[in-house]
Structure formats: structure tokens, C-alpha cells
C-alpha distance (Angstrom), angle and dihedral (degrees) to the residues before:
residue distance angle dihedral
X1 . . .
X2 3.58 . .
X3 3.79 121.9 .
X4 3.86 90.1 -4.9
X5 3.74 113.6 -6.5
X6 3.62 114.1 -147.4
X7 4.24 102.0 -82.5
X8 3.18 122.5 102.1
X9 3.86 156.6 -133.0
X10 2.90 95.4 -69.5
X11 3.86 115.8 15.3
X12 3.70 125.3 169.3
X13 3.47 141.8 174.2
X14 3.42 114.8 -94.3
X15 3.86 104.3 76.2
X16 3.86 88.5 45.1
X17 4.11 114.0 35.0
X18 4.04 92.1 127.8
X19 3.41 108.6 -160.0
X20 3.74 110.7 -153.6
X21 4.33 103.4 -150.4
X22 3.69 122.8 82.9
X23 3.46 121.4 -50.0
X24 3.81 89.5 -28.1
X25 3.82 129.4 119.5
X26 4.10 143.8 94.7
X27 3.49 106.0 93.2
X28 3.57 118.1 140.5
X29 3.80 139.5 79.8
X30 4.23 135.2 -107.2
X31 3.69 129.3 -145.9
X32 3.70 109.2 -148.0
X33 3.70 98.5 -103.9
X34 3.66 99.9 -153.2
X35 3.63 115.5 22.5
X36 3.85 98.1 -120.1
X37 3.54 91.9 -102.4
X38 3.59 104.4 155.4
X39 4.02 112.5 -163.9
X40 4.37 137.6 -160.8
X41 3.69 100.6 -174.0
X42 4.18 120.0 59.1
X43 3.35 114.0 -89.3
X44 4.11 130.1 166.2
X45 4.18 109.8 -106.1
X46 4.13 81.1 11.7
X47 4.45 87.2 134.9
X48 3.82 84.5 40.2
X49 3.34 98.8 63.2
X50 3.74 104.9 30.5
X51 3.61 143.7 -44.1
X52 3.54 121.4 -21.9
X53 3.47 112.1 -153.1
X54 3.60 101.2 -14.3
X55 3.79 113.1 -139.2
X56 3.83 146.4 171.3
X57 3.59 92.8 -179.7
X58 3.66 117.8 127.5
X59 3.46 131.1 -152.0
X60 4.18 151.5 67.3
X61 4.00 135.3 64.8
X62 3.89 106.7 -65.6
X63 3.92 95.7 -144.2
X64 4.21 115.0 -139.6
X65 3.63 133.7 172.8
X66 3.72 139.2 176.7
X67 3.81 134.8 -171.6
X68 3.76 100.7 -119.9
X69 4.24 127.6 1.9
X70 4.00 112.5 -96.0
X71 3.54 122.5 -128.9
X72 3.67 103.3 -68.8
X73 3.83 139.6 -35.5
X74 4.06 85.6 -139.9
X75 3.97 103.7 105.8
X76 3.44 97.3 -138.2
X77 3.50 94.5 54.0
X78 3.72 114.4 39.6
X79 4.00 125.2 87.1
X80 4.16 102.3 -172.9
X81 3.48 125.7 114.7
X82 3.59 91.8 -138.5
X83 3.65 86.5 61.9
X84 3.72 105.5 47.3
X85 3.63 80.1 55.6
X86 4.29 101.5 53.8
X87 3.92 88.8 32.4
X88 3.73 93.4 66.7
X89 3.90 79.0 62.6
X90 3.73 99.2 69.1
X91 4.08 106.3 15.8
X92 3.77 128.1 48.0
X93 3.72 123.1 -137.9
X94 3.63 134.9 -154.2
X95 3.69 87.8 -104.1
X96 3.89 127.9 8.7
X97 3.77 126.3 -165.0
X98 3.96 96.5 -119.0
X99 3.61 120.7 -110.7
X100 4.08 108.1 -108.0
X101 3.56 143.2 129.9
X102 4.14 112.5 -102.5
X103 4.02 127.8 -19.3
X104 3.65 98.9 -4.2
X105 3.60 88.5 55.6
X106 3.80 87.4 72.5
X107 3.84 90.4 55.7
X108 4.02 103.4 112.2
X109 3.91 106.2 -139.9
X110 3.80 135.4 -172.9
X111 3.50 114.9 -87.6
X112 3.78 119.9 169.3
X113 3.87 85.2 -0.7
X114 3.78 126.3 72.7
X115 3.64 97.6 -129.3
X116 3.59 146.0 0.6
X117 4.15 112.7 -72.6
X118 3.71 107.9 -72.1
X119 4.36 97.4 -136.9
X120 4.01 121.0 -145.8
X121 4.19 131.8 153.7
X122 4.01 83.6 60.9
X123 3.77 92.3 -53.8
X124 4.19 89.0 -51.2
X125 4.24 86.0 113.0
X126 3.88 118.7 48.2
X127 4.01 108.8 -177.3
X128 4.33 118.0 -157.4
X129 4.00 122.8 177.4
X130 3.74 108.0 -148.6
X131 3.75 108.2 -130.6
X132 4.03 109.3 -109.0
X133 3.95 116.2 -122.8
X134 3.85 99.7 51.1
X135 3.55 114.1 122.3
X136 4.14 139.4 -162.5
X137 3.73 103.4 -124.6
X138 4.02 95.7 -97.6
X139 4.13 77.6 70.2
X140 3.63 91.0 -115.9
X141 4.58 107.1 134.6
X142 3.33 118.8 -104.7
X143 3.50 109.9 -124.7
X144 4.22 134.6 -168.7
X145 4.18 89.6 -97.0
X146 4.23 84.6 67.0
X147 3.90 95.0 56.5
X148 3.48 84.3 42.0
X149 4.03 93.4 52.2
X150 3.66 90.5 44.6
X151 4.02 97.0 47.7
X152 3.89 82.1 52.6
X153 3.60 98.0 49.8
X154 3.10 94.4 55.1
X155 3.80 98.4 66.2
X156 3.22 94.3 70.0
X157 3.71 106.2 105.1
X158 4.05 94.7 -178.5
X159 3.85 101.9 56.8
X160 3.98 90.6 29.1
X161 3.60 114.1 30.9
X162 3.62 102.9 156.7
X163 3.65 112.1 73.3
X164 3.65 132.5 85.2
X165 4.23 120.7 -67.8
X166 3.77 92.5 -140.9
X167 4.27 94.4 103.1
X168 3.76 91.5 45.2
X169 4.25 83.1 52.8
X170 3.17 107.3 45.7
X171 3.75 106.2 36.1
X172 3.80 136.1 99.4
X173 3.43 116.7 -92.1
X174 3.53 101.0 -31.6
X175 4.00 110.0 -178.3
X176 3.76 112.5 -112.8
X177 4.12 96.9 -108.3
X178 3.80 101.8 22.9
X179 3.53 115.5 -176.2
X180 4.33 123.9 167.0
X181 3.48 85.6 -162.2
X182 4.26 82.8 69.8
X183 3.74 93.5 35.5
X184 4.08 111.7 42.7
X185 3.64 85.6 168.4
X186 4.14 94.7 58.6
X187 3.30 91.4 -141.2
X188 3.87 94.4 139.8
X189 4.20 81.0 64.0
X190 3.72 98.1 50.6
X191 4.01 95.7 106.1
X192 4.08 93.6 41.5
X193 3.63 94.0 44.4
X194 3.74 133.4 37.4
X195 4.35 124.9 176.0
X196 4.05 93.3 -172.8
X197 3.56 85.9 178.5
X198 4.39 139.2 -3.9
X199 4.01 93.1 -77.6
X200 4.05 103.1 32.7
X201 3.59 125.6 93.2
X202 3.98 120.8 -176.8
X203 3.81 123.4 -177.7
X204 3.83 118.8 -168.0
X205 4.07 112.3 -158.3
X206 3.94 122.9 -159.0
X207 3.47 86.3 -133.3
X208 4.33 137.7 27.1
X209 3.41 115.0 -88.6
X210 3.80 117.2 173.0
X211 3.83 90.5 -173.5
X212 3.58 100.4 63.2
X213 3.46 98.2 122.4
X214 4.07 86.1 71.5
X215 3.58 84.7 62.2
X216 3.85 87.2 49.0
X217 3.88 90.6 63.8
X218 3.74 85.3 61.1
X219 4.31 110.4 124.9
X220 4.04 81.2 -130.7
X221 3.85 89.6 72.1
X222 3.60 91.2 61.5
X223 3.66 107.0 105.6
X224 4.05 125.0 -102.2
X225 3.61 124.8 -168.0
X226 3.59 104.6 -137.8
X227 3.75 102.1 -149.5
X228 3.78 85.0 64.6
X229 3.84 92.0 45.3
X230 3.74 117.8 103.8
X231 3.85 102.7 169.6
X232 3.60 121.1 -114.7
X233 3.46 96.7 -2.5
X234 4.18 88.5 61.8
X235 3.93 79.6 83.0
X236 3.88 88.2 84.3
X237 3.71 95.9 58.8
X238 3.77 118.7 14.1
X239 3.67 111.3 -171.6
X240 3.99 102.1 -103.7
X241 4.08 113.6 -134.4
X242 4.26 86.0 163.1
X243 3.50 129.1 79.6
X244 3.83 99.5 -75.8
X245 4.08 130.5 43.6
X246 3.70 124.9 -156.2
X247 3.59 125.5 -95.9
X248 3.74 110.4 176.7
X249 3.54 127.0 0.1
X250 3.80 119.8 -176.8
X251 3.88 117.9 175.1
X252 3.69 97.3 -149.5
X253 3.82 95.8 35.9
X254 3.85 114.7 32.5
X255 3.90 141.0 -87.8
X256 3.56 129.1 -111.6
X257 3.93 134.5 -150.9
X258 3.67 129.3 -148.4
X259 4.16 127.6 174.7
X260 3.61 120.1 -68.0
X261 3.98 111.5 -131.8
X262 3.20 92.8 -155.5
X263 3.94 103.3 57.9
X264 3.31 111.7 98.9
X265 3.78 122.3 -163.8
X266 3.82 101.2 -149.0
X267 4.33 80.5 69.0
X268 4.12 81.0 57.4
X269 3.67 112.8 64.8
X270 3.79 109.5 130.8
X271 4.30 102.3 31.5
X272 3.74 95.9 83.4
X273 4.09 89.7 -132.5
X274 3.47 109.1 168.0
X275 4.00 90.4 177.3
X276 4.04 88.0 -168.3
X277 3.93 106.5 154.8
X278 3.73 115.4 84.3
X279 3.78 88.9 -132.2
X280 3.26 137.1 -16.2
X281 4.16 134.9 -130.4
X282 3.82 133.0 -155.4
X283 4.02 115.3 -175.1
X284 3.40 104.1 -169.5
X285 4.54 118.7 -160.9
X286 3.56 95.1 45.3
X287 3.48 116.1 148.8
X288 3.61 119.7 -113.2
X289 4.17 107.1 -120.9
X290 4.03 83.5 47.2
X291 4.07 92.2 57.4
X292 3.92 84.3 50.5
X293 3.65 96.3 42.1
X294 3.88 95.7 48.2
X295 4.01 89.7 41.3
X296 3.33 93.6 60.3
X297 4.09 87.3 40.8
X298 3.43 93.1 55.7
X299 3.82 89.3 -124.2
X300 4.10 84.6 116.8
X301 3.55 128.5 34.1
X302 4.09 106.4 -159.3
X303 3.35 135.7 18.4
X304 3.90 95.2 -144.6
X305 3.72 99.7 -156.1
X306 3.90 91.7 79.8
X307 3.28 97.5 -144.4
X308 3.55 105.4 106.1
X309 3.89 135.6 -120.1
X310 3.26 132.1 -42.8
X311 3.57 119.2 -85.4
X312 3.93 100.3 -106.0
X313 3.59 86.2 47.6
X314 4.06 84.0 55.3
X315 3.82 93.8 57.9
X316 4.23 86.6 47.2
X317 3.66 99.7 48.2
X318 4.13 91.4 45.3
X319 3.67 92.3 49.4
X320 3.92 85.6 56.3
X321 3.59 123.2 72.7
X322 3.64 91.2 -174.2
X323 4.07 92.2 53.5
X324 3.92 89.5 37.4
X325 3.29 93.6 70.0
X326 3.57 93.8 53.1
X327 3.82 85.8 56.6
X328 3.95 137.3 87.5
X329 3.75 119.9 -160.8
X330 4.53 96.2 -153.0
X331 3.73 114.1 -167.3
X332 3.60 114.5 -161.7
X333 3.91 150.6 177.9
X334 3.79 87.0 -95.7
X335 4.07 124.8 117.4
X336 3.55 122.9 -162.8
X337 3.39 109.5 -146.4
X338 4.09 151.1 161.0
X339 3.80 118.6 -130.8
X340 3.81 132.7 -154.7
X341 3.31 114.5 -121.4
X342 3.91 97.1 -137.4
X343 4.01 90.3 -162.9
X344 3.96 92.2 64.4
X345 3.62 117.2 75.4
X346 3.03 139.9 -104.5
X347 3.40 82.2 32.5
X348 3.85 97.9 65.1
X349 3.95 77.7 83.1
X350 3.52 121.6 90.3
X351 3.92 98.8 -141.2
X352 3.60 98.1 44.8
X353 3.82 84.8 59.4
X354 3.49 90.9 50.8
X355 4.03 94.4 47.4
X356 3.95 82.4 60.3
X357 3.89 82.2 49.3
X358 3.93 97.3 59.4
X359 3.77 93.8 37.1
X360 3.79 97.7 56.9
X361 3.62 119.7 113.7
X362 4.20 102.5 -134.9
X363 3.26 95.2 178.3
X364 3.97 85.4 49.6
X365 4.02 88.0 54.3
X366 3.83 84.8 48.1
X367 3.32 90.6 55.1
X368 3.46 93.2 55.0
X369 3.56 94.5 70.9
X370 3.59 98.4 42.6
X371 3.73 98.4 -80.9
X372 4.30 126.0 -94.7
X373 3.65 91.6 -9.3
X374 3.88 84.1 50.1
X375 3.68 85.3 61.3
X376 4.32 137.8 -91.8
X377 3.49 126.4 -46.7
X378 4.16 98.7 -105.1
X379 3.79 115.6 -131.8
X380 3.92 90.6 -174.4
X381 3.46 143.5 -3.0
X382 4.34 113.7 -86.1
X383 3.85 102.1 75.2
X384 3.38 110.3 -133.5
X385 3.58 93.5 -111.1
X386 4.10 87.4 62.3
X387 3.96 109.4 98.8
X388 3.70 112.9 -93.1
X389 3.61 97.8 0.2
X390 3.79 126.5 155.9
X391 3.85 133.2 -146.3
X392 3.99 118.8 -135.7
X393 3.70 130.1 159.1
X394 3.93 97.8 -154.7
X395 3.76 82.9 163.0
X396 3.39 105.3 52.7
X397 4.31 88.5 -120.3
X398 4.01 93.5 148.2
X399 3.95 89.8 52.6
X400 3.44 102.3 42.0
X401 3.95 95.0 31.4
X402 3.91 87.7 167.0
X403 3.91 95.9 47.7
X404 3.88 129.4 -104.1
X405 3.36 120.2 -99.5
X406 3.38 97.8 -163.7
X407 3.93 100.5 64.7
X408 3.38 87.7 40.8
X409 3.48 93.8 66.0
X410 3.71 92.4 42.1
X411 3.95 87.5 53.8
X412 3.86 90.4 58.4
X413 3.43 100.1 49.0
X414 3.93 89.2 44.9
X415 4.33 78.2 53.0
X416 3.69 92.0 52.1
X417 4.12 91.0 -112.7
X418 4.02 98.2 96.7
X419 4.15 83.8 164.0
X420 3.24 95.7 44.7
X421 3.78 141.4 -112.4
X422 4.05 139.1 -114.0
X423 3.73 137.9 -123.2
X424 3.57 145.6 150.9
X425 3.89 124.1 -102.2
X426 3.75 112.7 -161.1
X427 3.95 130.9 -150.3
X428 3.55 151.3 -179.6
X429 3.81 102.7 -81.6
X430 3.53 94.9 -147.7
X431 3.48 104.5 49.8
X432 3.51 117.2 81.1
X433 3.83 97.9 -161.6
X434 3.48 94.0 62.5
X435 4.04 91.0 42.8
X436 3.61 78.0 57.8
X437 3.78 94.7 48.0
X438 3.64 88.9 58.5
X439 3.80 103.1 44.5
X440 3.95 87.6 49.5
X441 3.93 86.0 57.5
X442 3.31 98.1 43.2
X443 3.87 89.8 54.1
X444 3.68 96.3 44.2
X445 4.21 96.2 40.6
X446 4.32 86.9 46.9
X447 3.86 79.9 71.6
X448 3.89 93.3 73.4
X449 3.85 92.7 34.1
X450 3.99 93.1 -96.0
X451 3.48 102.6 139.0
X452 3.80 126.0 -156.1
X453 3.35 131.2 -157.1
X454 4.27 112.4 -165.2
X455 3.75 113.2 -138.0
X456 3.93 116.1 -178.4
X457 3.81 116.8 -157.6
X458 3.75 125.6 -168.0
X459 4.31 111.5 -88.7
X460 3.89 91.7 -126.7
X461 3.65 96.5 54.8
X462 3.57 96.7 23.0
X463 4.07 97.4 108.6
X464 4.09 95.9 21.3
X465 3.85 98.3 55.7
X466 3.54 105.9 5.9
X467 3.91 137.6 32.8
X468 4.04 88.2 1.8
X469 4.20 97.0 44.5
X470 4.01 93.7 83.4
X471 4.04 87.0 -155.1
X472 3.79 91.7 66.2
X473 3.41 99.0 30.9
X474 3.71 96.7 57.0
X475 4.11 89.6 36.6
X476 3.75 92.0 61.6
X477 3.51 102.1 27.4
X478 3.24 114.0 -109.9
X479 3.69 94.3 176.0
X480 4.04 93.5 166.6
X481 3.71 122.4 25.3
X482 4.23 120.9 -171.3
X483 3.71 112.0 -129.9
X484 3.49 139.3 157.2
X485 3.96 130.3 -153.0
X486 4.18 141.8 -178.2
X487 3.27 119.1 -170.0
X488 4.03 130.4 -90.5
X489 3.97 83.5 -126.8
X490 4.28 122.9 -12.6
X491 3.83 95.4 -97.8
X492 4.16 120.6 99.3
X493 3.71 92.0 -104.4
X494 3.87 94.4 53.0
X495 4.02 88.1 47.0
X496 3.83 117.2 33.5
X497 4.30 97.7 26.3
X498 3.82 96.8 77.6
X499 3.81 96.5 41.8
X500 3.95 105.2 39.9
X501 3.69 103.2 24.1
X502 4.00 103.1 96.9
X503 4.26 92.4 -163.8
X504 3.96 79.1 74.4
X505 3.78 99.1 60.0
X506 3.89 112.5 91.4
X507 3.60 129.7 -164.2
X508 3.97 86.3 -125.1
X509 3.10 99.4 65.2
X510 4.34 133.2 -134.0
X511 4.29 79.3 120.2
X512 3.86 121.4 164.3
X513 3.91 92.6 -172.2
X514 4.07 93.7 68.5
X515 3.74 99.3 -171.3
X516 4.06 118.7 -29.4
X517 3.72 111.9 131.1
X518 3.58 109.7 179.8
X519 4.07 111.4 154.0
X520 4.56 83.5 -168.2
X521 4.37 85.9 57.3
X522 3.57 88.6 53.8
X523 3.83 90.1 43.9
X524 3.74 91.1 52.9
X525 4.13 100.2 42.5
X526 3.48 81.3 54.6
X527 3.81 91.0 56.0
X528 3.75 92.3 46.0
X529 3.99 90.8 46.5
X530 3.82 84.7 65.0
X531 4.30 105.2 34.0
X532 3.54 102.5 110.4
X533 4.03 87.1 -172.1
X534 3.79 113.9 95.9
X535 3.97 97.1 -145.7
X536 4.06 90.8 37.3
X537 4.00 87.7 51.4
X538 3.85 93.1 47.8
X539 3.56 92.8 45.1
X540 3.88 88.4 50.4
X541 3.67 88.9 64.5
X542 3.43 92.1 55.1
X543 3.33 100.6 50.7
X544 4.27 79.2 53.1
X545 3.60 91.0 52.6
X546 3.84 89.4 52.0
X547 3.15 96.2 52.7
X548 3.34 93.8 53.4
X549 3.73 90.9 54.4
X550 4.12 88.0 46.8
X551 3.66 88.6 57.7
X552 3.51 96.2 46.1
X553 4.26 88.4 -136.6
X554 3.80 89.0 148.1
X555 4.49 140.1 33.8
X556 3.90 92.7 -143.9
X557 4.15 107.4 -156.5
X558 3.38 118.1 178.1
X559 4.08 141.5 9.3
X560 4.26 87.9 -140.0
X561 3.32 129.6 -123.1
X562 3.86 121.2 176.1
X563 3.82 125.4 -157.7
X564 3.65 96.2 -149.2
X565 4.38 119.8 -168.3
X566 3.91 119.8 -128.3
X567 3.88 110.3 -162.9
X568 3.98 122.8 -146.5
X569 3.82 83.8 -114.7
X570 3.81 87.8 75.9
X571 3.95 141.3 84.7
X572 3.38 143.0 -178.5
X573 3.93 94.5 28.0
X574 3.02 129.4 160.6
X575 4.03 145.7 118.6
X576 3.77 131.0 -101.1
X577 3.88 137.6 -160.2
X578 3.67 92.8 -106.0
X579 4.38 97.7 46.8
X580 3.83 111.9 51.6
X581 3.94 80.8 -160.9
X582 4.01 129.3 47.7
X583 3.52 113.8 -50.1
X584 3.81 104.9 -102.1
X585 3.79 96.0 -159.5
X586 3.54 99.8 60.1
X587 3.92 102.5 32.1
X588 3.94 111.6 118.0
X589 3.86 133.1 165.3
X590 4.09 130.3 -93.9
């Protein structure tokens, strides 16, 4: 996912290991990631390895703040991390990844349906019932025809460009360009999706999938009534079916939650909600030494980005025993990383890309994010937390941790620029890591004569209209754009397909692949989408992630860490193997 996907500190394989043949799939083993070790007194890694003050009490405002608004709070429409984990708050999905501390956190559950997706048609059909008795917050039942609705809204690409490709993929004979808002009737959907009656929903793929039911947990299966739908404006006020409803939302100043009458928890018996907080706040343009200040406080109680203070606040809080015990340092399948924007030149060429390879300062990019605790310098793309991936160094980054000048220089003549060329490397203007990201590279790339110029771009907009609209991006040469992703799940389909597959980048923008072209990727996802062998299919995404590296599409940085801050306001913290930040669904106050 973007920014954080939704995995986890500690992710592993076992929940995930999607096995791509007909009806097959789940093989694969877990460690217990945290121990269960539940704790009542402060203590460093305390929501890592268990509960931290474990709580049923409910009750009080639950105070959150961020530096900039994300994409969207509509669920078919939004693409953070930080948002698949508040959405599951206020909408209900076919599926939900349950709220719980460690491994069985990764378990995906029913949610508005009964069961998991019953497969047939060699895993090309996947069959839910909805569960009868749920209701949209006006009190009137959802029924099949809302998933439906919202499934279908959420292909269009135009009016909601943010959200994941993986519908538009995988389903049956999906017009190129679908749009409800053009077809009220959802005609153009009648193959893909079928309601034969008020509580069945049947999908039909145009390929097998035997993980569909991670695709179920998507916030586009939660159900929208489409007489209150108004397109992208429905982002203001989606129509709660979860515990919580919306009372204000203002984009430039914050949102704020408040119970939903209507919920009731006898509809709720496998998500793990604990729905404790009274209410729940969201200030959005606040900058980022206040949200560390006031953490630490207790004038706020989460930072909901997830990724974890700012990296002078890092140095503080580890100096302190009293505030590092307050803290939790969350690895997770999540790589921050720089692409090349394949569309800019010189960086259509494959050396000149790699002379930016051999001149970057990793230790610099480490840096960035407050060094080791900030996470490992990455070598390649698969984190190692990812499900059969492999560590290589092609590059030599671990040697030369500060680049080598010397290839470098070789690289650009081999490119045709032997002094050196310029182009612009864009960021997210309100984070100062990845402001830092790109001053370190310009510093360390001015060495060769490749000169950078830093160009910050507001987070909301940053992928629809910006670095992830391919019509701006090549137009104002953005040659290298600073991103950071975790996977949708910790296998090499639910990590590399969204960033390296070009089929997924569209000339509307809302993109998550921001500029690698490689026609052999595509060959070998396509491969992988039909190895029915475990150890062949991992090894398949390997070979992607290789080739990747071989082409030089993409600078990788860091394998993240983030050293997140837990207030004495707070209960029931704690970290699961589906949220590489607190676990927004169960969080409650002391």
C-alpha cells in the first residue's frame, strides 16, 4: 500500500501464501511475532510484543492528527495504509483482517459476509451471503445490490483514481473506461458481478485466483447505496455500516467520528472491533515537531500516519528511558524507495539510471529516516519480511554504503552523459524524511554532475495529479519521484504487482507503479499469476524483483522501520500482523 500498506510488524507468511491454481492455497507457517506478552506499566517494544494496557473500557475522544490529509476517506478510493486501517472503523467490508495483537491479526475474517468466499469454476467464481440485519446508518439493510454498487464504483478510474487496480484486473469483461456514473443500470458489470437474490454476492474472474478473499478485505467491498452516492465528493461523508458514523469532515481541517446507532454488534462476531472511544478526531495540516511534541505531552494520543516520529524526535525519545518506554520500534514489509521515471530523459536509458545507482549515498537515505532504527539499508526490492523473498546486492550498496564514484562515472559515459545530466526528483511536501531523502541525493548525485532539483508536492494529490498522473510527471520532469510502499499482504504478488507491473499505470492518474516499464516484468507476473507450485511461484517473484534491479527501474533506500510513540492516555495498544502501526480498531483510552 502506499505510505504503509496494511502488513504489519511483523508479517509472515502463513496467513497470506496465495496460491494462484484452483481452489488451492495456504500453505506456509507463522512464528508468533510478539510473544503475547501483554503489559500495564511502560515498557519499550511493550505494543510489539503484546497488549499494552489491555482494556475493554469504553469511553472519551481518542485524539489523532496528521501532517497533511491522505487521499480520501471514501473506501473505494483511498490507497494508504493508514486508511485501510481507520476505514474499517466506519464501513464494513466483505472480509476484514480481524483486529488482534500478533499472528492472528493476519487471519482475514468475515465481516459483512457470513463466511469466507465459497470458490467454484476452478476458483474463477467466489460466492459470499451477506449476513441479514446490518444496516447503513439511516437504518435502512444493507443488501447484496450495495456491495455490488460499491465494487462497481470503484472501477471507475476518472471520478476515483486512488484505489487499488486489482477489480479492474481480475474481473469479467470489464469495459475499458467503466464508469456507474455513465451506466446507472450496471449493465457493463453484469458478467463480473451477479446479486441472484438480496443476500448473495457472486464474482466471476477472467482468470483463477485462489486468494480472492484478500481482495474481499478490500474497503471497496463495503457497501454504498447509490442514491446517496455523488461521486468524488461521497469522500466527505461515506455512509457508515461500522461502529462509528461521520460527523464533520473538513478536507483542510480534519474529520471527526462519533457512534453509529445503528451498528449493532451481534452483526460483528468475527472482526475483533472493540469500538472503545466515544468518538474519535483526525486534525489534518499539523505540523510535524507539534504531533511529536504534543504526543509525548499527552495533548494527542496517535499520530495516525503510522510511520513514526520524526527523526530528531528519534534521537530524543532513545536518549530517554522514561520516553523509551513509551515507544515501539515496528519493522514492516514496507520499502522506501525512489523510482525512475522511465518517461523523463535521460532516464529512459538504462545506464544513466544506474549512474544515479552507484552515486547514491545509502547511508544518506538511511539517514533520512533516522538511521538503523529508521530501518535497513535495502539492496532490492522484496523486504525480507515479504514471503519468499531473497536478498542480493547486485549493486554493491552494502560495500560502498556511500556510493562509488567511480562506476558512476563509467555508467554515464556508457549513457552518453560522461558530465552528467539534470532532473527533478519530487516528494511529499510535508514529510520531512523524504525532503531529506531528496536533499541527501541531490548532494551525493552533484558528485558526478547529476544535478537534482527537489520538488515537494502535496500528500493528497501527490500520486493523482502529480508524481503518479504520467501527463504531469513527464511534462515537468519528474525524472525521480520518493515513495514508499508495504505490501497489500507479505507475499510477491501483494508487494511487487502494483509497483512494477506497467498494465497498472493509467493515463488518469491515482498510479502506484510511478514509471517502470519493463515488457519482461509483465512477462514474468504473468508467469507467477499462473504457477500453481509454491516454491516455483515465490521464486518467480524473485526473478521479477531482479529484474527490476537489472533494469535499474527503481533506487531502493530503506527496508522501514518506524519508532512509533504510545502516550499514557492510551489502552489497549498494540500492533498486529496485518497494521505495521497500532491497530486502529481496537485502540481505546486509559
Amino acid at each position: 500500500m502506499r505510505w504503509n500498506r496494511i502488513t504489519t510488524a511483523t508479517a509472515v507468511s502463513a496467513a497470506v501464501a496465495l496460491s494462484l491454481v484452483a481452489c488451492g492455497g495456504g500453505d506456509g507457517g507463522s512464528e508468533d511475532s510478539g510473544g503475547g506478552t501483554n503489559a500495564t506499566t511502560a515498557e519499550y517494544d511493550a505494543a510489539v510484543k503484546g497488549i499494552y494496557n489491555p482494556s475493554d473500557k469504553k469511553g472519551g475522544t481518542l485524539r489523532m492528527a496528521i501532517t497533511e490529509n491522505w487521499d480520501s476517506q471514501d473506501p473505494g478510493d483511498t490507497y494508504y495504509g493508514l486508511s485501510w486501517n481507520l476505514v474499517r472503523n466506519y464501513v464494513r467490508p466483505l472480509m476484514v483482517f480481524k483486529s488482534a495483537p500478533g499472528k492472528e491479526g493476519a487471519e482475514v475474517v468475515p465481516d459483512l459476509a457470513e463466511a469466507a468466499g465459497v470458490p467454484s469454476n476452478d476458483a474463477k467464481t467466489w460466492t459470499y451471503k451477506i449476513r441479514k440485519g446490518v444496516k447503513f446508518e439511516d437504518g435502512t439493510e444493507v443488501k447484496a445490490k450495495d456491495v455490488k454498487y460499491a465494487v462497481a464504483r470503484s472501477l471507475d478510474k476518472a471520478t476515483l483514481p486512488s484505489g487499488p487496480t486489482y477489480f479492474n484486473d481480475f474481473l469479467l469483461d470489464v469495459p475499458k473506461g467503466y464508469s456507474v456514473y455513465k451506466d446507472p443500470t450496471l449493465a457493463g458489470v453484469a458478467k463480473a458481478i451477479q446479486t441472484p437474490d438480496d443476500y448473495t454476492i457472486v464474482f466471476n474472474l477472467n482468470q483463477p485466483f485462489s486468494g480472492f478473499d484478500y481482495f474481499a478485505q478490500l474497503p471497496a467491498t463495503a457497501p454504498v447505496p447509490q442514491a446517496k452516492d455523488n461521486g468524488a465528493k461521497y469522500k466527505l461523508h461515506p455512509i457508515s455500516t461500522g461502529p462509528y458514523k461521520f460527523e464533520s469532515n473538513d478536507p483542510n481541517k480534519g474529520m471527526a467520528l462519533i457512534r453509529n446507532d445503528q451498528y449493532d454488534p451481534a452483526t460483528d462476531p468475527n472482526s475483533g472491533r472493540k469500538a472503545l472511544p466515544d468518538k474519535i478526531t483526525v486534525a489534518f495540516n499539523v505540523n510535524g515537531p507539534d504531533i511529536d511534541n504534543r504526543l509525548q505531552a499527552g495533548d494527542l494520543d496517535v499520530d495516525i500516519a503510522g510511520t513514526g516520529v520524526l527523526a530528531e524526535t528519534q534521537a530524543k525519545i532513545l536518549a530517554n528511558p522514561q520516553l523509551k518506554s513509551h515507544a515501539d520500534n515496528v519493522p514492516a514489509p514496507r520499502l522506501n524507495f525512489t523510482v525512475f521515471n522511465s518517461e523523463v530523459k535521460p532516464l529512459d536509458n538504462v545506464d544513466c539510471r544506474k549512474a544515479i545507482l552507484y552515486a547514491a549515498d545509502h547511508e544518506g537515505y538511511q539517514r533520512a529516516y533516522g538511521g538503523p532504527i529508521g530501518g535497513d539499508i535495502a539492496t532490492n526490492l522484496m523486504p525480507p519480511l515479504v514471503t519468499g523473498a531473497q536478498k542480493f546486492d547486485d549493486y554493491g550498496f552494502e560495500q560502498d554504503k556511500n556510493g562509488n564514484v567511480d562506476k558512476a562515472k563509467e555508467a554515464l559515459t556508457a549513457c552518453g552523459m560522461p558530465t552528467g545530466f539534470s532532473t527533478n526528483i519530487a516528494y511529499r511536501a510535508d514529510r520531512p524524511k523524504e525532503k531529506a531523502v531528496a536533499e541527501s541525493l541531490q548532494q551525493s548525485l552533484k558528485r558526478v554532475g547529476i544535478n537534482l532539483t527537489p520538488k515537494g508536492f502535496p500528500t493528497g494529490d501527490y500520486t493523482k495529479l502529480y508524481a503518479g498522473k504520467p501527463d504531469y510527471a513527464k511534462a515537468n520532469g519528474l525524472g525521480m519521484i520518493v515513495y514508499s510502499w508495504g505490501a497489500d499482504w507479505p507475499d510477491g504478488f501483494g508487494f511487487l504487482s502494483q509497483i512494477v507491473d506497467s498494465r497498472v499505470i493509467r493515463a488518469t492518474g491515482g498510479n502506484t507503479n510511478l514509471g517502470v516499464r519493463i515488457p519482461e516484468v509483465d512477462q514474468l507476473i504473468d508467469q507467477a499469476l499462473k504457477e500453481t507450485d509454491k516454491a516455483a511461484r515465490e521464486k518467480l517473484w524473485v526473478d521479477v524483483d531482479k529484474k527490476v534491479m537489472e533494469q535499474a527501474a527503481v533506487l531502493p533506500g530503506i527496508w522501514a522501520k518506524g519508532l512509533l510513540y504510545r502516550p499514557d492516555t492510551l489502552a489497549n495498544v498494540y500492533v498486529s500482523d496485518s497494521q505495521n502501526m497500532y491497530d486502529y480498531a481496537g485502540i481505546g483510552l486509559k
